[in-house]
N, C-alpha and C positions, 0 to 999 in steps of 0.2 A: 607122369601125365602132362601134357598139356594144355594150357587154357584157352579156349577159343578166344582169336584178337579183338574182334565184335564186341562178345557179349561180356568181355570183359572192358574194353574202354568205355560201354553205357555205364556199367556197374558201378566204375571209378570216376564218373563225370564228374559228378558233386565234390569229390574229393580233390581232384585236379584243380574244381573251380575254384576252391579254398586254397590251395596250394598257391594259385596266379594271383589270386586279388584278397586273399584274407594275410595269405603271409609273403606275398609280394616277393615271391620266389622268380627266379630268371628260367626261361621257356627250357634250357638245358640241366638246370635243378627240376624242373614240374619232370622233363622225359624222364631223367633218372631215377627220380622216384616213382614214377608209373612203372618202369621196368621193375625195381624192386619189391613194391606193392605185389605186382603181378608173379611175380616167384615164390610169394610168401603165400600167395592165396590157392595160389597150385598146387604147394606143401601141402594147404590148408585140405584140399579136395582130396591130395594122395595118402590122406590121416581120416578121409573120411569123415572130419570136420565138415566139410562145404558141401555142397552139391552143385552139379553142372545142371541148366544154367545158373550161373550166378545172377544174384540180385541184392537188391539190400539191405532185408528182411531177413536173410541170413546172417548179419552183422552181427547181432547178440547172441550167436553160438561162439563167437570170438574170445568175448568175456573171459578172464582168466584160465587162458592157454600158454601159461608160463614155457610148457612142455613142447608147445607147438614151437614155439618162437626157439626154444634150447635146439631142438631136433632140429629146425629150418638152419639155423648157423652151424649146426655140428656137420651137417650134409653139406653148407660150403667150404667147411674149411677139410670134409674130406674129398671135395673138388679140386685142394689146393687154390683156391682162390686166396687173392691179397689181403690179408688183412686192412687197408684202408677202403678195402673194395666190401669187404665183411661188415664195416664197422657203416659204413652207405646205409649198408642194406638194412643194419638196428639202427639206425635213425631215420629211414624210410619208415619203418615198422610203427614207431616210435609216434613219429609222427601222426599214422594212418589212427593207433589206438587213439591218439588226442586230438582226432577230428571226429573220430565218432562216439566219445566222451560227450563232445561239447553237443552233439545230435542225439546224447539220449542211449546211443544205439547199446553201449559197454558202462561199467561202472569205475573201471579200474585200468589204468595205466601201466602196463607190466613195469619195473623198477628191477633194481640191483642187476642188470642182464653184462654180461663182459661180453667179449668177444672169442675169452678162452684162452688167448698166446699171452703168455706172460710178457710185457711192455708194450708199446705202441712201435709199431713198423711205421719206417717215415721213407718215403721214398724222395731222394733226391733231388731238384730235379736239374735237366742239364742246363750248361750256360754256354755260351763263346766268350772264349775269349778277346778284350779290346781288339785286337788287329782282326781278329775272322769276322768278329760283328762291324767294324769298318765296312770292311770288304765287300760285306751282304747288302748293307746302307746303301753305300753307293753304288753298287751295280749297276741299276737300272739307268739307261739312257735319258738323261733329262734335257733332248735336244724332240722327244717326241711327248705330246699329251699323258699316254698312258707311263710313260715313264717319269713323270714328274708325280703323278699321281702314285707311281708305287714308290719312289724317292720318301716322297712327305707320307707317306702309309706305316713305311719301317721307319722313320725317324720318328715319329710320332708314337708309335708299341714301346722300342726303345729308349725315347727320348722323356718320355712321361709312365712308361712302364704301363700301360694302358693293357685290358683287358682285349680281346678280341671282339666281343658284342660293343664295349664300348668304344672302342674306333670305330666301327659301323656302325655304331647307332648316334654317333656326333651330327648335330643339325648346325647349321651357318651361327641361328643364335646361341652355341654354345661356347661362340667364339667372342674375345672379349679384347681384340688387341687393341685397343685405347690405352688398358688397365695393364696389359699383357696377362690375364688369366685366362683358363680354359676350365669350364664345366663339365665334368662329366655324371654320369650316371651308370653306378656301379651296381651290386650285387645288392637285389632286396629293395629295388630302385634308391639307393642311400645314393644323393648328390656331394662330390670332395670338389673341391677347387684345387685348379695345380696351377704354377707359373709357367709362361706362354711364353717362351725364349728361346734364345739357343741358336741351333742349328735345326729344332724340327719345324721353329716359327720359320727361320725363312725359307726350308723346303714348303711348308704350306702355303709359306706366302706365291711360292713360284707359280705351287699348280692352281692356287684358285685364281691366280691372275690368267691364268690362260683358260681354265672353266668359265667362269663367269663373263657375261658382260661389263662391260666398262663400269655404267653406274651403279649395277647393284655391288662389284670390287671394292668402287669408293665407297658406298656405303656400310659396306665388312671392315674396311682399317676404319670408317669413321664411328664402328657402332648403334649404327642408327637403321638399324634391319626395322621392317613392318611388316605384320601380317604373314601370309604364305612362304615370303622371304625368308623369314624365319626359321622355320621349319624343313628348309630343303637339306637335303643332306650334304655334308662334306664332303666323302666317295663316292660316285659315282661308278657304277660296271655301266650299263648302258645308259644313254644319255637320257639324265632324266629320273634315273630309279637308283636307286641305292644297291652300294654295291652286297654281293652276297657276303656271307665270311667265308665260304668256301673257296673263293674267289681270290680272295687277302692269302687264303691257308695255299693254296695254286703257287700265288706270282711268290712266296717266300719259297717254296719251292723249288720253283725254278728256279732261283737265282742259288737257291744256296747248292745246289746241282751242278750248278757252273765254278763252285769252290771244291778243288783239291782234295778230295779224304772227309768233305763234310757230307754226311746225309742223319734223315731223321729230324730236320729243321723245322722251328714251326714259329706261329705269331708267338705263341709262349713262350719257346727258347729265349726270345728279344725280350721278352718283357723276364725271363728269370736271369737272363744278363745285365738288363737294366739294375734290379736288387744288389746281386752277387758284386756288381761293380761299383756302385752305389759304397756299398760295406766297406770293398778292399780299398775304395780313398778316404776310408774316414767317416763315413757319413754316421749317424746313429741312428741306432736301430728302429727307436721310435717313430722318426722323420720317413724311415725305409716305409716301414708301416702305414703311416701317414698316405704316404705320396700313390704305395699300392692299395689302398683301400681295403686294406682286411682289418676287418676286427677286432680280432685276437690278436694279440703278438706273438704267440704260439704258433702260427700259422706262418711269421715271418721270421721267425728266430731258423725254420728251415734252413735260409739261406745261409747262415753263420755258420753251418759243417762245412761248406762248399770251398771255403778257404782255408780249411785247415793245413791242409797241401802246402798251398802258399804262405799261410803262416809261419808251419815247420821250416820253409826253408828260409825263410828270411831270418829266423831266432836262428839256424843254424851257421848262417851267412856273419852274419854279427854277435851276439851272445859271446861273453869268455866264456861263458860255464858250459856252453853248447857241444855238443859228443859228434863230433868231425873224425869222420875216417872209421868210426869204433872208438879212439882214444879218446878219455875223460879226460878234463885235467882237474886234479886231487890233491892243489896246494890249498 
């Protein structure tokens, strides 16, 4: 069955509203979780639990449906669905019962629920390699406006490992180059400082010197933003508005379209090449972590498979004890 889209976004207002401002979730966490709310309450209607239209007042038939919630994941994972994509959807779930916990509406928080597949599915993700992520950097023409602006866009994802909302969502005042740091604003609105250097400080410095007016430039190297100034944005799509990230998701595109054998390129790719490369010179893991704004280090230890490859061949390259050709050697 399906749930009408309507009367089910009224349904789930409240819930969404919690989702933005009680647990300070990002607008692409709040969608994902509507989507999988909305699957679950579907279940909920094709069990004959719920009834169309939905409402709120339904919510305490929810109350310990252990069954419901078993049956909802065993129906995805006989969709073949991803287990990281299964594992969403019970903490979507998850969430929904300890929001209407805290409104009264259930008693109980379903507990002990798996996903079913024995270990956790980790899904890779891809990187470029130094020379292709060169290549993609500098592509862009920095003899035109928009090309200075996509120059410092990918130096910037790369260069700080930056999230895609949080490159678009950078204001002037979050720029600090007196200090050389840069503020961002990450997932859950949590603020990390990162240092403002390199090569993507002075791709930024190029484009905002050609964005900007004279004095409000001087005023960006000197710090001393006020007011409205403050709060303009970094990227611009049309002059004046911020750019979209569909926009950012476009020009990586296109450029990386224009490389040899590469497709499938994204603002991510850059920012899981920034980790991956981060790693293979040495960096530590913590600091990786750190610099990408995850919480967990579980979440960044991902990147530590991504080298094994290169690993292997380096211990193979060097190593006595290393098994070259098939042959051991068993002195």
């Amino acid at each position: 069955m399906t749930v009408e889209t309507r009367s089910l976004d009224d349904s789930l207002q409240p819930f969404l509203d919690y989702l933005r401002h009680e647990r300070g979730m990002s607008p692409r966490t709040v969608e994902a979780y509507a989507r999988d709310v909305s699957a679950f309450l579907d279940a909920a209607i094709g069990f004959g639990i719920l009834e169309k239209p939905l409402a709120p007042g339904q919510w305490p038939r929810l109350d310990g449906q252990r069954g419901l919630i078993r049956g909802h994941l065993a129906q995805l994972r006989r969709d073949d669905r991803r287990l990281t994509t299964i594992d969403r959807h019970l903490a979507a779930i998850r969430c929904f019962y300890g929001f209407l916990k805290t409104t009264g509406e259930v008693e109980r928080i379903p507990g002990n629920l798996r996903t079913g597949r024995g270990g956790r599915e980790r899904r890779l993700p891809k990187d470029l390699n130094v020379e292709l992520a060169t290549r993609l950097i500098e592509a862009p023409d920095t003899d035109t406006p928009r090309g200075r602006r996509d120059r410092a866009m990918f130096e910037m994802i790369y260069g700080f490992g930056l999230r895609l909302s949080e490159l678009v969502g950078l204001d002037l005042g979050d720029l600090d180059f007196p200090s050389g740091r840069l503020k961002v604003l990450g997932k859950g609105s949590k603020e990390r400082v990162l240092p403002l250097a390199g090569c993507a400080r002075a791709a930024l410095s190029a484009h905002l010197a050609g964005l900007l007016e004279p004095a409000l430039w001087h005023n960006v190297q000197d710090g001393v933003l006020r007011g409205d100034d403050a709060h303009r944005p970094v990227f611009e799509g049309r002059p004046g508005r911020r750019i979209a990230p569909r926009t950012v998701q476009a020009r990586v595109s296109h450029f990386a379209g224009e490389l040899a054998g590469v497709a499938g390129v994204s603002p991510h790719t850059l920012r899981h090449s920034f980790a991956t490369h981060l790693l293979d010179g040495g960096a530590g893991i913590r600091v990786v972590q750190e610099l990408l704004g995850h919480q967990n280090l579980s979440t960044t230890q991902i990147y530590t498979h991504l080298g094994r490859g290169r690993l292997r061949a380096a211990f193979d390259a060097a190593h006595p004890r290393a098994d070259r050709g098939g042959h051991k050697k068993n002195k």
